[in-house]
ROFI-930524 format. One record per residue (C-alpha): residue in three letters; x, y, z. Coordinates in steps of 0.5 Angstrom, whole numbers, padded with zeros to 4 digits, always signed. Layout:
BEGIN
ALAXYZ ...
//
This chain:
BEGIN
UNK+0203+0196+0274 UNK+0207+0202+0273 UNK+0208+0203+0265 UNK+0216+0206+0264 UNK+0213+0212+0258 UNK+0220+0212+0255 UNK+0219+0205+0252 UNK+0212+0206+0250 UNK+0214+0213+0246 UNK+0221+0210+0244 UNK+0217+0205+0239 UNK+0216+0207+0232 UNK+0209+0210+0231 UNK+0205+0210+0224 UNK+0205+0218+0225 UNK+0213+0218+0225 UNK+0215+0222+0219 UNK+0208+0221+0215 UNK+0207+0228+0211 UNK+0199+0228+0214 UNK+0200+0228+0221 UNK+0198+0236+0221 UNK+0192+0235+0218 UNK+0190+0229+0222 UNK+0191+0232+0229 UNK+0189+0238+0226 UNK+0182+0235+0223 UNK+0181+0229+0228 UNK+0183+0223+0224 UNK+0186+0217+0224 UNK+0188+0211+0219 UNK+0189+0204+0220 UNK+0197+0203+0221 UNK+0194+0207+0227 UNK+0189+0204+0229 UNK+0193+0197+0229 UNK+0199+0201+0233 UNK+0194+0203+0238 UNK+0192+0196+0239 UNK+0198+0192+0238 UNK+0204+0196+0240 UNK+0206+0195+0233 UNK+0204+0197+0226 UNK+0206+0194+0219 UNK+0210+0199+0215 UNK+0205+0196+0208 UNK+0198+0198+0212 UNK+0195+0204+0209 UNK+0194+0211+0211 UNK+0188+0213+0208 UNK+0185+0217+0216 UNK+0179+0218+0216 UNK+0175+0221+0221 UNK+0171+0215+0223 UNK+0176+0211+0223 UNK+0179+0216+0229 UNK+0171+0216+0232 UNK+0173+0208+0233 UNK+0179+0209+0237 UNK+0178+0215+0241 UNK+0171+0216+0242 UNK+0168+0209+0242 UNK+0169+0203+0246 UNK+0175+0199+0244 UNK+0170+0193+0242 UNK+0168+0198+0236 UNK+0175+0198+0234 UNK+0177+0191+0235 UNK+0170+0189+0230 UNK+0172+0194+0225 UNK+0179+0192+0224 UNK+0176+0184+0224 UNK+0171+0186+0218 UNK+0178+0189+0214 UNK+0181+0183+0215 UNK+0176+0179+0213 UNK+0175+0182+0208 UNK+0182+0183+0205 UNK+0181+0175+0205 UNK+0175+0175+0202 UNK+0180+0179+0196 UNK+0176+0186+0197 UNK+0181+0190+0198 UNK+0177+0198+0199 UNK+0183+0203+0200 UNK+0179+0209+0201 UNK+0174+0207+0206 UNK+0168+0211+0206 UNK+0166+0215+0212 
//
């Protein structure tokens, strides 16, 4: 399968006019509008971006299960009413 770059990179990312780019590609970190966009192509524009370094470990470092199994427990508990913005490293 060949993949046509120009489409993948004309997609609006999460990092697209975010004031914490530098820092984030500086200091290797990443937040969950970005994770999501990594997995799907896609990102809501009300998705958190609070990067952590974990968070950028899951997607670059570890497994694309780790990843998955992280953003399921958000979900879950988003749906549970636990809503923790600032996750913890």
């Amino acid at each position: 399968m060949t993949l046509n770059l120009d489409n993948i990179f004309a997609e609006k990312s999460p990092c697209d006019r975010c004031d914490q780019f530098d820092e984030c590609k500086d200091s290797e970190l990443a937040c969950r509008a970005f994770s999501f966009y990594v997995l799907n192509g896609f990102f809501y524009e009300e998705t958190p971006k609070y990067p952590t370094n974990n968070l950028f470990n899951k997607i670059f470092k570890e497994d694309d299960n780790a990843l998955k199994n992280y953003l399921k427990s958000v979900r879950a508990k988003e749906q549970m009413g636990i809503v923790d913005l600032f996750e913890k490293e």
